[in-house]
Backbone as CSV, one residue per row, in Angstrom:
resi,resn,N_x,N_y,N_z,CA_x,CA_y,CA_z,C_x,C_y,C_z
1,UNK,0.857,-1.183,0.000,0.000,0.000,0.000,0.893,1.234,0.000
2,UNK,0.055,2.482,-0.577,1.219,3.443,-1.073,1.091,4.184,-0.161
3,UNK,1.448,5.282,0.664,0.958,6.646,1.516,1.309,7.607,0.931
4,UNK,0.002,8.408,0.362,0.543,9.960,-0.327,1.009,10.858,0.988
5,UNK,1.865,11.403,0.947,2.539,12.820,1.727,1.575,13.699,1.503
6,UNK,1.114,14.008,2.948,0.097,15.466,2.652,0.850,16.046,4.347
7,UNK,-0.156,17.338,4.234,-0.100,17.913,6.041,-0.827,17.192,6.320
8,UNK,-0.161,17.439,7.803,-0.763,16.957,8.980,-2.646,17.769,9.576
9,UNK,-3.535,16.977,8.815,-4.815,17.467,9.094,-5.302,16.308,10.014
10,UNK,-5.863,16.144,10.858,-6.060,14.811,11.834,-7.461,14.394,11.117
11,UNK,-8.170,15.539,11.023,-9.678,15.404,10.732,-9.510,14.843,9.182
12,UNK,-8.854,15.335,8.358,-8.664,15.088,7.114,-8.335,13.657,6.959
13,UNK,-7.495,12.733,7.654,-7.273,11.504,7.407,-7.660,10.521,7.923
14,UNK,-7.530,9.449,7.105,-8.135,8.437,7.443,-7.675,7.632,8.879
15,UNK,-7.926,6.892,9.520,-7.081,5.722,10.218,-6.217,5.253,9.739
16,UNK,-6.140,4.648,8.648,-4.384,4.196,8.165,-3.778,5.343,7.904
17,UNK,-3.971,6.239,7.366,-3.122,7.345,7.640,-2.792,7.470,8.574
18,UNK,-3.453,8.201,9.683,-2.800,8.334,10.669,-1.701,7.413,11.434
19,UNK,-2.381,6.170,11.075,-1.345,5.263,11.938,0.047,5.136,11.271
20,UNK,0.052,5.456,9.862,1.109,5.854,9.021,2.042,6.619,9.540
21,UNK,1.027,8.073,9.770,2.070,8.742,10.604,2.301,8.896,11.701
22,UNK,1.440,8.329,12.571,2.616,7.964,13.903,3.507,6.929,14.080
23,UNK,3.678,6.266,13.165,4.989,5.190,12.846,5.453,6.230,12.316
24,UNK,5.770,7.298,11.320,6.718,8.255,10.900,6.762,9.193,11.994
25,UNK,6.075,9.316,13.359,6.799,9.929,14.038,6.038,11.419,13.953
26,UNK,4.692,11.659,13.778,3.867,12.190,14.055,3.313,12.330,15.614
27,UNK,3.508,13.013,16.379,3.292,12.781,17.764,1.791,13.330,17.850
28,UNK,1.118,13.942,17.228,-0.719,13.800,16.968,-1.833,13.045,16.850
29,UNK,-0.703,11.894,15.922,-1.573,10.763,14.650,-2.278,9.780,16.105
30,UNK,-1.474,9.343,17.013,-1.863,8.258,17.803,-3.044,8.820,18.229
31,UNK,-3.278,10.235,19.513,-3.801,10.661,19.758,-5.533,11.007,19.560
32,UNK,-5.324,10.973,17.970,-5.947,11.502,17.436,-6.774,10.234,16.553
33,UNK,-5.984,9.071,16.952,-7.060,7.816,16.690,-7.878,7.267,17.882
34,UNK,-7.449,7.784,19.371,-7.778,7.363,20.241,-8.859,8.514,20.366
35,UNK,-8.679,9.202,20.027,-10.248,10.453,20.302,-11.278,9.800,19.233
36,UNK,-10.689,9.315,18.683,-11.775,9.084,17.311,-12.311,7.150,17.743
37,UNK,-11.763,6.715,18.614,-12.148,5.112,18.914,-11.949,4.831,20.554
38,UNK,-12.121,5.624,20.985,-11.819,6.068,22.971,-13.201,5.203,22.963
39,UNK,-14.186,5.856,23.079,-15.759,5.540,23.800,-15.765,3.826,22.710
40,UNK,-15.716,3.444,22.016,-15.909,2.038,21.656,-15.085,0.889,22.292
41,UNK,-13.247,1.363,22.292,-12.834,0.828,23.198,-12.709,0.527,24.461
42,UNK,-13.569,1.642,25.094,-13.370,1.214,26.471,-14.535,0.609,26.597
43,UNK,-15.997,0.381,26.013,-17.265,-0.090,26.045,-16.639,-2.001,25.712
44,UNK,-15.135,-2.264,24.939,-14.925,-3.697,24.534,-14.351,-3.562,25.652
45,UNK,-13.519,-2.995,26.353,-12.530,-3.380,27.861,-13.810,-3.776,28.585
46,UNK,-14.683,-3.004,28.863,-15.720,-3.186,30.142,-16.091,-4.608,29.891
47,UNK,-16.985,-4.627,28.617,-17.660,-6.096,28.241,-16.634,-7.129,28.174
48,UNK,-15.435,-7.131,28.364,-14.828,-8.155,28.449,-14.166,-8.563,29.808
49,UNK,-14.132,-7.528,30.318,-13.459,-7.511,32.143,-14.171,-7.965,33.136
50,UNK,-13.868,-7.985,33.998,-14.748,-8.120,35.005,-15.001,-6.986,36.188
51,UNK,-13.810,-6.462,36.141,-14.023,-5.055,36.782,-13.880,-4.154,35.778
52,UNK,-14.204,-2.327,35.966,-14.068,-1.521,35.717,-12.684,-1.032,35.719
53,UNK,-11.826,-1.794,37.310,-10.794,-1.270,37.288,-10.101,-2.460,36.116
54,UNK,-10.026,-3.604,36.458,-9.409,-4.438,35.015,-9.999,-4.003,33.750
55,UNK,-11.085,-3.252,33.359,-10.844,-2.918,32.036,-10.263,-1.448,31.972
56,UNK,-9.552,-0.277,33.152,-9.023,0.643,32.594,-7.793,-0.265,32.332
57,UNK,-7.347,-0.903,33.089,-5.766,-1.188,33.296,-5.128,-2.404,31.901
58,UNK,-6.992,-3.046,31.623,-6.644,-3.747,30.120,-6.050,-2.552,28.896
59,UNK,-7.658,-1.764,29.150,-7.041,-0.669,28.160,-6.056,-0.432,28.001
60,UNK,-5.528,0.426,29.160,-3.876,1.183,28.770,-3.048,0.144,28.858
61,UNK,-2.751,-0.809,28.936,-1.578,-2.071,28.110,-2.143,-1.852,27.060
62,UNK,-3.601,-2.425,26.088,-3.555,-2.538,24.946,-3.559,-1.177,24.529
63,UNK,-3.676,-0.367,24.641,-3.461,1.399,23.949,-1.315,1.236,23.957
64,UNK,-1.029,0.813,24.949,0.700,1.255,24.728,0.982,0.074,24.310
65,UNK,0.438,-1.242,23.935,1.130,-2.237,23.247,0.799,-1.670,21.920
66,UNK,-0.637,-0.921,21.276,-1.025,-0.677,20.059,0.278,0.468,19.021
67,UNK,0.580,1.216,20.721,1.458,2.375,20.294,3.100,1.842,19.993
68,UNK,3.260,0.992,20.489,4.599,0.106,20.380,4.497,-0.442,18.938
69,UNK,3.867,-1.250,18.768,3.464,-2.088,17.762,2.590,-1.804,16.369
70,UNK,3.045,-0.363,16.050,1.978,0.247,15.352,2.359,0.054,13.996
71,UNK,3.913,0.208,13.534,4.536,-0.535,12.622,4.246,-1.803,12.319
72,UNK,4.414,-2.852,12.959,3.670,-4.249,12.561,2.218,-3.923,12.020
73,UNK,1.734,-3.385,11.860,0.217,-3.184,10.933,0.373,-3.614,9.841
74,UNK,-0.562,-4.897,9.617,-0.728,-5.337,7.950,-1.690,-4.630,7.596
75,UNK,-2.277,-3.952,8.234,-3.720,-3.390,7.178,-4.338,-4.742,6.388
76,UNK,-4.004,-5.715,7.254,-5.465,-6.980,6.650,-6.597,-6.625,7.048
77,UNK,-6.889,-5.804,7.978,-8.261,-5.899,8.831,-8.099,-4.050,8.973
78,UNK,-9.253,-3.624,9.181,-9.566,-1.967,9.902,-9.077,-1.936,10.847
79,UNK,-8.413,-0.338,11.059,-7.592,-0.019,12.270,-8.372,-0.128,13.604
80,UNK,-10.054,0.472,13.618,-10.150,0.025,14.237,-10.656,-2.060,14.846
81,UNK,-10.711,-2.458,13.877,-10.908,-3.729,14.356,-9.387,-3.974,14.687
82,UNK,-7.998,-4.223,14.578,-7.159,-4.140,14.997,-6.644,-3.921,16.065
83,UNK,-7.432,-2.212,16.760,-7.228,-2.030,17.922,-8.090,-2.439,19.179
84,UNK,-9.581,-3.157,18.577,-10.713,-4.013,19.560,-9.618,-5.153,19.728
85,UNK,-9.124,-6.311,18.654,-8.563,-7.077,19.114,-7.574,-6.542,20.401
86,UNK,-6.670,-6.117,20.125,-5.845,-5.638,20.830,-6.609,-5.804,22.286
87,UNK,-7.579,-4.907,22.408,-7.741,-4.603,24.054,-8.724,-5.938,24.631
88,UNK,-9.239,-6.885,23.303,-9.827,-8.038,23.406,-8.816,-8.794,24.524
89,UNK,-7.611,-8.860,23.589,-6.784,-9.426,23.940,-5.891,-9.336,25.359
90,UNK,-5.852,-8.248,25.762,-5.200,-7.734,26.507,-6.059,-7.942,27.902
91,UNK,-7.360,-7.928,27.781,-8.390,-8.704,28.752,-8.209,-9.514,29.118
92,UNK,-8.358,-10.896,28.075,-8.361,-12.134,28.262,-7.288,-12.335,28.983
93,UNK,-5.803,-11.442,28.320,-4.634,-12.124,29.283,-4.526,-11.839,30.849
94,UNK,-5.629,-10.615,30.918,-5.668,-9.980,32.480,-6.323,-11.324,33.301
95,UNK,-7.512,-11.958,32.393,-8.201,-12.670,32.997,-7.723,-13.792,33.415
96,UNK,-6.454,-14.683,32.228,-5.485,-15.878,32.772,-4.495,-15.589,33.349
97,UNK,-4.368,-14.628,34.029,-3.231,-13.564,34.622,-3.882,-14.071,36.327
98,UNK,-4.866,-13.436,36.660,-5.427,-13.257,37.668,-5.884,-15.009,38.074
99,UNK,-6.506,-15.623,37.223,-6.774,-17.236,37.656,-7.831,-17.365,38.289
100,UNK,-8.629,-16.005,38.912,-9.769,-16.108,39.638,-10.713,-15.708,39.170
101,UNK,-11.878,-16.068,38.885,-12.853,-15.905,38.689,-14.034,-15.282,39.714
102,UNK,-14.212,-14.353,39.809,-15.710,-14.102,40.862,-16.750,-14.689,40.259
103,UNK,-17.247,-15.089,41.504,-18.532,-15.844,41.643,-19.769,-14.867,41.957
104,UNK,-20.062,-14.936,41.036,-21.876,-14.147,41.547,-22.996,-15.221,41.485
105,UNK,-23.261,-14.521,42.597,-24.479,-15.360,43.010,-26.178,-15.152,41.921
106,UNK,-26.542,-16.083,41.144,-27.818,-15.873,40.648,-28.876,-16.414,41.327
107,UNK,-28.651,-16.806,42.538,-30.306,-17.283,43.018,-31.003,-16.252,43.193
108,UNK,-32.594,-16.446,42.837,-33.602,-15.061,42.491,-33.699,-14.048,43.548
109,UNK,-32.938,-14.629,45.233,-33.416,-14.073,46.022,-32.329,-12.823,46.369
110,UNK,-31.103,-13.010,45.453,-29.969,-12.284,45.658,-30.247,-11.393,43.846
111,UNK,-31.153,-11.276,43.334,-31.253,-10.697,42.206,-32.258,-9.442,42.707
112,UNK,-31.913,-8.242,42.475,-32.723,-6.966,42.280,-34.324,-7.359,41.288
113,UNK,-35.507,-6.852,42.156,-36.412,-7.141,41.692,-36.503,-5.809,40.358
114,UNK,-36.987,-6.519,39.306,-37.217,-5.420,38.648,-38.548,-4.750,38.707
115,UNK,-38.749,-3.113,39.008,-39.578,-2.378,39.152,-40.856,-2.261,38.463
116,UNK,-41.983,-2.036,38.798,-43.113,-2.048,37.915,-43.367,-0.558,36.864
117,UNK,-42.442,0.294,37.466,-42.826,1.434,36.586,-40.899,1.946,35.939
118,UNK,-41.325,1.857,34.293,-40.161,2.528,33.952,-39.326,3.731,34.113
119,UNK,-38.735,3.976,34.384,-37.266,4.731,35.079,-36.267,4.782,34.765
120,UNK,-35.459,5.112,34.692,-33.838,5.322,34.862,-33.334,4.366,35.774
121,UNK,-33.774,4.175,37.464,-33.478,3.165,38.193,-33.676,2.091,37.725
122,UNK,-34.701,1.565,37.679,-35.247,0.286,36.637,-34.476,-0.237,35.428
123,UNK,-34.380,0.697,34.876,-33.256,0.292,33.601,-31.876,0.318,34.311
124,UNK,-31.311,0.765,35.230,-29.995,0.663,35.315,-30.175,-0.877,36.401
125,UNK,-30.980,-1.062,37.337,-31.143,-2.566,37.694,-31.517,-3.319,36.765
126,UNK,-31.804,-3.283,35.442,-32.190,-4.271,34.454,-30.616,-4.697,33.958
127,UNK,-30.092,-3.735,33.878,-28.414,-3.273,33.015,-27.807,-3.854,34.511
128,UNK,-27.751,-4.170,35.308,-27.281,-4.888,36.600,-27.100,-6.026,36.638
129,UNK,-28.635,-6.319,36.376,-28.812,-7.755,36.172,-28.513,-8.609,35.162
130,UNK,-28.287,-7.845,33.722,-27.847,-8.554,32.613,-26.641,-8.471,32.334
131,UNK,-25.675,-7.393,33.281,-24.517,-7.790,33.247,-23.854,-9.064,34.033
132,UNK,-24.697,-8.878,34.953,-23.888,-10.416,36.052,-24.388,-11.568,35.384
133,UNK,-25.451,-11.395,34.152,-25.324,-12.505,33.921,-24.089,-12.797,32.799
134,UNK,-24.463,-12.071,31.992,-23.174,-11.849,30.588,-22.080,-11.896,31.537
135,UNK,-21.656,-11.418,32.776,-20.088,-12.218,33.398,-19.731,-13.148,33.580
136,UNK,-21.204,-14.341,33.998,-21.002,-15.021,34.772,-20.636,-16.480,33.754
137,UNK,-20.440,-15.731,32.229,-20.215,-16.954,31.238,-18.539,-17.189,31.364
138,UNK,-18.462,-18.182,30.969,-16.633,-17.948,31.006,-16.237,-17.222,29.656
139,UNK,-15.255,-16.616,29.905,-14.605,-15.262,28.935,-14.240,-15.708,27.584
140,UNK,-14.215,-16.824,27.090,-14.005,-16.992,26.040,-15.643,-16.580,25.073
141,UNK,-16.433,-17.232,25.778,-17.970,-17.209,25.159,-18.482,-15.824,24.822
142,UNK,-17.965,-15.590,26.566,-18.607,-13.762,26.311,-17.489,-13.151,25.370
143,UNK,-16.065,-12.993,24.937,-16.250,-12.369,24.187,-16.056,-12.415,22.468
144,UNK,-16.639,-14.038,22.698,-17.493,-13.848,20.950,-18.831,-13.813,21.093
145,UNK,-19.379,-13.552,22.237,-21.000,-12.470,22.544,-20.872,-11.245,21.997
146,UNK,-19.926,-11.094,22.376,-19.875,-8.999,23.147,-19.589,-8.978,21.520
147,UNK,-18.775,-9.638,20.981,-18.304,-9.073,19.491,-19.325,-9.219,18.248
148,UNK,-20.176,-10.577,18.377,-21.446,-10.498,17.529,-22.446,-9.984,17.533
149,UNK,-22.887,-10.036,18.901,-23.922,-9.552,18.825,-24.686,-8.206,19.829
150,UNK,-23.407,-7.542,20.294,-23.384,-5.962,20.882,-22.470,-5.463,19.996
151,UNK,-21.439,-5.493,19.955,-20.571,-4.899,18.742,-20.836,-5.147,16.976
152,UNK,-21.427,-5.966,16.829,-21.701,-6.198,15.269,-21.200,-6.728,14.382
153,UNK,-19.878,-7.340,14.779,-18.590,-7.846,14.101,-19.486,-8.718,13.577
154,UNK,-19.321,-9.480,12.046,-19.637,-10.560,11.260,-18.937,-11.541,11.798
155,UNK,-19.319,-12.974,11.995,-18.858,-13.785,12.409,-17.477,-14.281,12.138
156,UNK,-17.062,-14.092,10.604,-15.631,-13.734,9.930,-14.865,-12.891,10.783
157,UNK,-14.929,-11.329,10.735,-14.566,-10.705,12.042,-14.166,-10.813,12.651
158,UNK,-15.244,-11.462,13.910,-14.658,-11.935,14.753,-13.633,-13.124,15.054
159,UNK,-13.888,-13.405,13.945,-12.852,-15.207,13.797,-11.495,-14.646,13.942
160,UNK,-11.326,-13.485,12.746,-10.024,-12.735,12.764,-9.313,-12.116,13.922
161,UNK,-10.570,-11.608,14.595,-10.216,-10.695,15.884,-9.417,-11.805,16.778
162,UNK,-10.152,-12.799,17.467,-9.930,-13.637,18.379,-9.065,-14.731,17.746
163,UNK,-8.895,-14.740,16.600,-8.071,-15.988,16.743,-8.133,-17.166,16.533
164,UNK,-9.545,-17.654,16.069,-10.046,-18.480,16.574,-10.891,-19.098,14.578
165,UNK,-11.364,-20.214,14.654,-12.035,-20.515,13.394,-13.391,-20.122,13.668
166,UNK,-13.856,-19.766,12.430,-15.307,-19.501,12.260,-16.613,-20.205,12.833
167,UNK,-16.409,-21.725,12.982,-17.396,-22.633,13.646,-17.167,-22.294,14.947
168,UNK,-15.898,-22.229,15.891,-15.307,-21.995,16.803,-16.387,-20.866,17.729
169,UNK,-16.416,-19.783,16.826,-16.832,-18.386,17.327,-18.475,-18.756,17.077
170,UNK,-18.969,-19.437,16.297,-20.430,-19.890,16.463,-21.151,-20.980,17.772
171,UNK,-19.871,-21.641,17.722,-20.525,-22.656,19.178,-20.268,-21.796,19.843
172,UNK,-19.098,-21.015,20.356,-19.267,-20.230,21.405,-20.558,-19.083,22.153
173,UNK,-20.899,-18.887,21.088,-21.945,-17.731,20.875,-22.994,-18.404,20.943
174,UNK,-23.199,-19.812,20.614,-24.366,-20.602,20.835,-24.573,-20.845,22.358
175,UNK,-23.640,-21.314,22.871,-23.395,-22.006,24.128,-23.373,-20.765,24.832
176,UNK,-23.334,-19.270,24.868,-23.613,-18.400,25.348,-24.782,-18.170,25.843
177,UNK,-25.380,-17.936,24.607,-26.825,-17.548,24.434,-27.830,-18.109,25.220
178,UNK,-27.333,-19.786,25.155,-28.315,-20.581,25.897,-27.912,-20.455,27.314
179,UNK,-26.641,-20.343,28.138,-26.263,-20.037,29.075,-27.237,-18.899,29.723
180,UNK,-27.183,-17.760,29.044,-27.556,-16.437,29.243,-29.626,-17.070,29.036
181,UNK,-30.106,-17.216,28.616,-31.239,-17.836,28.116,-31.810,-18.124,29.827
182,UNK,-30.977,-19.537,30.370,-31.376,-20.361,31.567,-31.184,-19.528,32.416
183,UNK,-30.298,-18.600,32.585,-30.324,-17.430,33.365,-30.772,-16.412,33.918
184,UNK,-31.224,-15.874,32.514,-32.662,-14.687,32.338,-33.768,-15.373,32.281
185,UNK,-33.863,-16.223,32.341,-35.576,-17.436,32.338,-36.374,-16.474,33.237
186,UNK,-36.076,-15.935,34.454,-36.878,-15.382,35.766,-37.573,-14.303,34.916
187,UNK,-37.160,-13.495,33.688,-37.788,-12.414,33.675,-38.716,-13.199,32.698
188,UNK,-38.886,-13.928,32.366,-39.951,-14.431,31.205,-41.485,-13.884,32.004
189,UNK,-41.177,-14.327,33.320,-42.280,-14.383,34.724,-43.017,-13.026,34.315
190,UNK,-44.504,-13.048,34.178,-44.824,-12.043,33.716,-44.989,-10.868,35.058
191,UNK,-44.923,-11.547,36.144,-44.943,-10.505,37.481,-43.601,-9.922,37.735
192,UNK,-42.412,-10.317,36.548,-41.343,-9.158,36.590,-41.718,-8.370,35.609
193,UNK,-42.789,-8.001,34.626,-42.857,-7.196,33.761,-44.084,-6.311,34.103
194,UNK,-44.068,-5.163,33.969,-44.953,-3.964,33.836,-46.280,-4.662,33.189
């Protein structure tokens, strides 16, 4: 691939550009991909962590491994899918790093009832409850969840992202779903719904 020489416009270029020129030593270009893919990446750190604090601390490894390693770019894949793997990645290793898993408890009686009238509270205990469950899968599953079917990645995609073969990233996502399914069963109950 060729790179035409232009100024330095941040807004003007693309993602491979930029990443062009912060391998040439542009001290803007990085910056200025992370303003432009900040709020998506840290939404893949969260969904893949288990804490808030393990997904800042995933992040910034994968943001300064991305910045190290910015030269190795094949441009096989979009910069930003490149840099989701990255902090994908950088999760998972937090997660075989650590060896522990938290345990949350799903019996109904340790679950927040959900409210009869819609709210802001209500929705953020709904968003409570469907996160402990989406944690409580093991991390490989959730994150070829988080990548199909909250993020949007095509199942190809994600194959690329993770590593992994295409059937691979479908059982996973199967065996999710139904996980998550037996889980959320309680709200089927029509006396949790309005």
């Amino acid at each position: 691939m060729t790179y035409r020489e232009r100024s330095f416009v941040p807004d003007e270029l693309t993602d491979i550009e930029l990443l062009h020129a912060h391998v040439r030593g542009q001290r803007q270009a990085f910056a200025e991909l992370l303003r432009r893919h900040n709020d998506h990446l840290w939404q893949t750190a969260l969904r893949t962590s288990y804490t808030r604090e393990d997904a800042a601390d995933c992040l910034q490894d994968a943001l300064l491994s991305a910045h190290r390693t910015a030269a190795s770019f094949r441009a096989e894949a979009e910069v930003r899918s490149w840099l989701h793997a990255i902090v994908v990645n950088a999760c998972l290793d937090r997660i075989r790093r650590n060896k522990t898993r938290r345990a949350v408890s799903l019996s109904p009686e340790n679950m927040p009832e959900p409210r009869d009238e819609r709210d802001n509270m209500a929705e953020l205990e709904m968003s409570l409850v469907i996160d402990r469950a989406l944690f409580s899968l093991p991390p490989d599953q959730r994150t070829a969840l988080v990548a199909i079917d909250l993020e949007g990645y095509s199942v190809a995609e994600a194959s690329a992202m993770l590593g992994v073969p295409e059937g691979t990233i479908k059982s996973r996502c199967a065996r999710a779903r139904q996980r998550l399914q037996e889980r959320l069963e309680f709200l089927r109950d029509p006396g949790n719904r309005k």
